[in-house]
C-alpha positions as CSV (number, residue, x, y, z in Angstrom):
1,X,-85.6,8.8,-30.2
2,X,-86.3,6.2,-27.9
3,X,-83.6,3.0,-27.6
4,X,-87.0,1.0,-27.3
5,X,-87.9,2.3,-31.3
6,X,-84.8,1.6,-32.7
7,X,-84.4,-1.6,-35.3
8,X,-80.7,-2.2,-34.9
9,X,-80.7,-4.4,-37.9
10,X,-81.8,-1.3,-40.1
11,X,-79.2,0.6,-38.5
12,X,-76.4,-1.6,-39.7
13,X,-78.6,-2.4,-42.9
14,X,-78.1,-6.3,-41.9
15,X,-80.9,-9.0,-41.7
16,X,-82.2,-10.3,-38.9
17,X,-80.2,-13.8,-39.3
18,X,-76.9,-12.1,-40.1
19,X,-73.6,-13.7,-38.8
20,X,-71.4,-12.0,-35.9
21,X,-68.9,-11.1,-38.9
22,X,-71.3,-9.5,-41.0
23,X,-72.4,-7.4,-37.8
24,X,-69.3,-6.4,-37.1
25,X,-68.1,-5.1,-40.7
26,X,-71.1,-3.3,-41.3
27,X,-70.4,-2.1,-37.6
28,X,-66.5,-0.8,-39.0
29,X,-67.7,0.6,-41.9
30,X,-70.9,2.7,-40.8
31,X,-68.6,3.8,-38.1
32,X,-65.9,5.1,-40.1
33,X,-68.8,6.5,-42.1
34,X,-70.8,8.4,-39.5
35,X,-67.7,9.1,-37.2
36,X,-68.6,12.4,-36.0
37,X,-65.4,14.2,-36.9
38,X,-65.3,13.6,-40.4
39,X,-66.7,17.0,-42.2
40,X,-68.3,15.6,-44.8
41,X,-70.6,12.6,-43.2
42,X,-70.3,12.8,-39.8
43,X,-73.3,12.4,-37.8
44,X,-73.2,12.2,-34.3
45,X,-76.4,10.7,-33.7
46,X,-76.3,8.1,-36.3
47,X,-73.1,7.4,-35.0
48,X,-74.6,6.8,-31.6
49,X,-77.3,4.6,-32.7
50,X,-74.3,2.2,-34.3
51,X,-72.9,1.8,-31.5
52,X,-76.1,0.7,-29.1
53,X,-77.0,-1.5,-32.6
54,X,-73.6,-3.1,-32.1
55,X,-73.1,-3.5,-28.5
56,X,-76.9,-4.9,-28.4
57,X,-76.3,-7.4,-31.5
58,X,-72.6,-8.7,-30.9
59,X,-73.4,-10.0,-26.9
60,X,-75.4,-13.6,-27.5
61,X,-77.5,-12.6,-24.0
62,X,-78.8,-9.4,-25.6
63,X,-79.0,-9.9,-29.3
64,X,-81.7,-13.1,-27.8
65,X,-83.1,-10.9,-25.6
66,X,-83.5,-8.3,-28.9
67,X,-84.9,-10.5,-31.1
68,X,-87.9,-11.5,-29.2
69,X,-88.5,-7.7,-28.9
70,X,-88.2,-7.0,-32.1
71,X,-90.2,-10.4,-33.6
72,X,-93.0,-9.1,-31.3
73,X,-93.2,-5.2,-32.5
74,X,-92.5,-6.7,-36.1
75,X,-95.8,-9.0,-35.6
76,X,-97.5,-5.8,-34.3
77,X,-96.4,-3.5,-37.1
78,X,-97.9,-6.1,-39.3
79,X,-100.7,-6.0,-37.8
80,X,-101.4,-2.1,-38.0
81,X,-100.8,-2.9,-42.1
């Protein structure tokens, strides 16, 4: 899937207006969660798209730069509806 499709905040199952603490602990725990070595849940590609979620929402410059993406395709989404 395209990075440009992704909604990081439904990756990490966080709102839109959640703090940098919330980001990262849902970050550690869907991590350890989707950690591709574990036999049972692992899941490589989930596991990838936490990471870009996380690197994207903890850096100020890109979360902003994020959000006004996202507000937009939200709008347009709503607008399909």
């Amino acid at each position: 899937m395209n990075d440009d499709n992704l909604d990081f905040y439904e990756i990490l199952e966080i709102s839109s207006n959640a703090s940098q603490d919330t980001i990262d602990r849902m970050f550690r725990f869907l991590a350890q969660r989707y950690y591709p070595d574990r036999h049972e849940t692992g899941d490589a590609i989930k596991f990838d798209q936490i990471v870009k979620a996380h690197d994207t929402l903890r850096d100020l410059e890109k979360r902003t730069a994020y959000d006004i993406k996202h507000k937009k395709n939200s709008e347009y989404h709503w607008n399909l509806v």
